[in-house]
BAVEX-90734 format. One record per residue (C-alpha): residue in one letter; x, y, z. Coordinates in pm, whole numbers, padded with zeros to 5 digits, always signed. Layout:
// residues N
aXYZ...
END
This chain:
// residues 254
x+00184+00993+03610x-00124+00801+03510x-00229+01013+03286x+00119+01041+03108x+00086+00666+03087x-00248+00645+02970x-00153+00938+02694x+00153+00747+02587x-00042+00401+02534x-00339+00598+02343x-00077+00746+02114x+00113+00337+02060x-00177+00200+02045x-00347+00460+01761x-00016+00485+01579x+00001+00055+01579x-00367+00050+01483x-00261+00249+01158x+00007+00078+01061x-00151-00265+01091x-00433-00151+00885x-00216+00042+00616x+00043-00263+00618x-00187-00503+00515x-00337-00247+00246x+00008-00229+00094x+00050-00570+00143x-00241-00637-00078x-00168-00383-00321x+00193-00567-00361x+00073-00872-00458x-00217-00801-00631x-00136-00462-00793x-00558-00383-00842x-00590-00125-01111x-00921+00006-00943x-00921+00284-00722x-01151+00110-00516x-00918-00184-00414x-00609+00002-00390x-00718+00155-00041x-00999-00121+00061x-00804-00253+00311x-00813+00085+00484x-01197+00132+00421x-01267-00058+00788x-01119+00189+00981x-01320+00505+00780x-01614+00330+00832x-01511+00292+01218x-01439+00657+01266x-01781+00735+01121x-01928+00500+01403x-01724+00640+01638x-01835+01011+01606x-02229+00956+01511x-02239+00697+01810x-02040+00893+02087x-02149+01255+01923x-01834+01299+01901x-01819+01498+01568x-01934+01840+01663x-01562+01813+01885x-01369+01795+01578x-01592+01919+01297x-01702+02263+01433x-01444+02387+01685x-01364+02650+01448x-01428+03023+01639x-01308+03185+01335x-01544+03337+01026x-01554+03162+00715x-01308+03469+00529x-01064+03374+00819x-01091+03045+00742x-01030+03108+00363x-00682+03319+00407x-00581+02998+00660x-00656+02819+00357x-00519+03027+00067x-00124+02879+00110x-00287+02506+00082x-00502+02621-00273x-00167+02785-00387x+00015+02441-00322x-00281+02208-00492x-00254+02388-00785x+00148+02373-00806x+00043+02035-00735x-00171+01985-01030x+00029+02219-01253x+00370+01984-01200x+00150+01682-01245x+00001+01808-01590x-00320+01832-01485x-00528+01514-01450x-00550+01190-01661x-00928+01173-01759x-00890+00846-01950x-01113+00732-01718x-01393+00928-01510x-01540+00697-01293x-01200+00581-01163x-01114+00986-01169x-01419+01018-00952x-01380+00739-00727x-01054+00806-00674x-01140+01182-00523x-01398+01032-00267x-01121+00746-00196x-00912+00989-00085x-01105+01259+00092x-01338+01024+00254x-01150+00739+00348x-00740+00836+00343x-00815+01196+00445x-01073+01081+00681x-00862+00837+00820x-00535+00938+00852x-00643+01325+00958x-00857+01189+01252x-00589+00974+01347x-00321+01245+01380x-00483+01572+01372x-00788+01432+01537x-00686+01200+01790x-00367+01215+01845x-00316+01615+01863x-00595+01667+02094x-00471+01383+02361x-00114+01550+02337x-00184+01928+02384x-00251+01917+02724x+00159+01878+02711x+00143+02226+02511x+00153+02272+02163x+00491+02228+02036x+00529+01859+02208x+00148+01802+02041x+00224+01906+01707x+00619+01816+01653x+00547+01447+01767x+00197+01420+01521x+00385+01538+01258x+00690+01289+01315x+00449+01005+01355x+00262+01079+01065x+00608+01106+00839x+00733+00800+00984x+00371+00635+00878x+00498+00736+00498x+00794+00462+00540x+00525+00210+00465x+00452+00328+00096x+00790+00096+00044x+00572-00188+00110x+00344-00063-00144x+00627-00100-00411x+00727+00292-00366x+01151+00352-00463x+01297+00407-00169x+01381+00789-00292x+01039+00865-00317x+00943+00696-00041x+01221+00966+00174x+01096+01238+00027x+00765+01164+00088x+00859+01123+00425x+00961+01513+00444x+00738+01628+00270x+00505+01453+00475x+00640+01595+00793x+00623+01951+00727x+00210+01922+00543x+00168+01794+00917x+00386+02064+01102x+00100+02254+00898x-00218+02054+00927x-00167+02030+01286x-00068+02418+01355x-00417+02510+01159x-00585+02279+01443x-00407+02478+01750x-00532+02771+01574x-00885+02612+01629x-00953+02552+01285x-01198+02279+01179x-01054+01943+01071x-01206+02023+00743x-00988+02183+00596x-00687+01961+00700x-00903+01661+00536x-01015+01834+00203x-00616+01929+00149x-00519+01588+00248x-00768+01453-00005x-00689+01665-00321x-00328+01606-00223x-00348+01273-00314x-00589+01287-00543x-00367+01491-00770x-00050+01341-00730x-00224+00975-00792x-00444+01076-01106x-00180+01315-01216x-00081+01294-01643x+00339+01284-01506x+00287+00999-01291x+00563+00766-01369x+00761+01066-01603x+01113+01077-01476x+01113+01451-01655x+00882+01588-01395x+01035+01894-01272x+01182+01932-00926x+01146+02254-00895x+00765+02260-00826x+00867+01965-00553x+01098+02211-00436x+00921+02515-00455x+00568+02354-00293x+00819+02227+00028x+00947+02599+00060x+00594+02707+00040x+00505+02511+00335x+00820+02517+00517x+00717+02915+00542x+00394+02847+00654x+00472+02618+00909x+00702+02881+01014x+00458+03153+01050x+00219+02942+01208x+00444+02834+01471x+00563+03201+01539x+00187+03334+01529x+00063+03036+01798x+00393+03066+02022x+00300+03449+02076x-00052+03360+02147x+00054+03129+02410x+00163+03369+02643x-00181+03435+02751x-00382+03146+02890x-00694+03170+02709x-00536+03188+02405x-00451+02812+02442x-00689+02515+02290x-00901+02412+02557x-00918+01988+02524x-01036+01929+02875x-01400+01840+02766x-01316+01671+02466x-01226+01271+02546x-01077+01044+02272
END
């Protein structure tokens, strides 16, 4: 029972932490509307540089870094669906708006290093690792909710509330994904990198703000992941069945 408890109040109190901090980011962003990448996601900075500490300090980052048993071409075709969906990403965005390069190129670190950083530790880091001792589906169905819920805030940001929903699906099924690749004991790297140039794209994309950009790439990237998620779900549920086929998280402490 204690250690129910003390699960449940980790989760709250991570999933509060990241909402204060991305509140008052949008918050800012609201009333200030900063045209610098930079100051867009400042307010969010704090808890990047945090996580850093946090893993140099407590040598903690080998735990979620380099947990991958697989080789590096295994790690590539659990990658391929994610490359096929950035570049459906970029192609419905009309590639990228290079009116300005430095804000093109601080706007890629922005995201990998801080959002991704962030927001992957948080859920995929975090937040998976103290729930999978309840087995996998509890672990990566509740991440994934909390993480689409965590979307809702983009309203705050001055996001319609139509894009803010489908955000909010899409978001859940990139982490029914994100999270799956983890309890297949693949590195957090590759979760971060897609967050990263997920955002990047869709941010510095040459549609943003075109009403005309097509659905169907919206549609057909969601189908693309709704499969994988699928596949990744069936492929980890058979795996289950024998014991040491399950992520071991007894020696790894939040």
């Amino acid at each position: 029972m204690r250690t129910n408890k003390r699960i449940i109040l980790s989760i709250i109190g991570l999933e509060l932490l990241l909402m204060v901090f991305f509140t008052a980011n949008g918050a800012f962003v609201s009333i200030t509307s900063p045209e610098r990448p930079l100051l867009q996601f400042i307010g969010v900075i704090p808890l990047a540089l945090g996580i850093l500490i946090y893993l140099l300090v407590g040598n903690k980052w080998k735990h979620y870094f380099f947990t991958s048993q697989s080789s590096a071409k295994k790690a590539l075709l659990y990658s391929l669906p994610l490359i096929l969906v950035l570049i459906l990403i970029a192609y419905g965005n009309n590639g990228l708006n290079t009116s300005s390069l430095p804000d093109l190129f601080m706007m890629l670190l922005i995201q990998i290093l801080v959002i991704g950083l962030v927001e992957e530790m948080f859920f995929r880091g975090f937040m998976l690792r103290l729930l999978l001792s309840k087995g996998f589906r509890v672990a990566v169905f509740t991440t994934s909710f909390l993480f689409a819920i965590t979307h809702s805030l983009q309203l705050i940001g001055g996001q319609s509330l139509i894009d803010t929903f489908f955000q909010i699906i899409y978001a859940f099924i990139v982490g029914l994904v994100l999270s799956l690749l983890i309890v297949h004991r693949q590195s957090i790297v590759i979760p971060i990198l897609f967050h990263g140039l997920n955002n990047f794209l869709q941010f510095m994309g040459n549609s943003i703000g075109n009403v005309n950009e097509p659905a169907a790439i919206e549609y057909l990237i969601i189908g693309i992941m709704l499969v994988y998620s699928i596949y990744l779900w069936r492929s980890m549920a058979a795996k289950t069945k024998n014991v040491s086929d399950i992520p071991d998280t007894r020696n790894v402490n939040v």
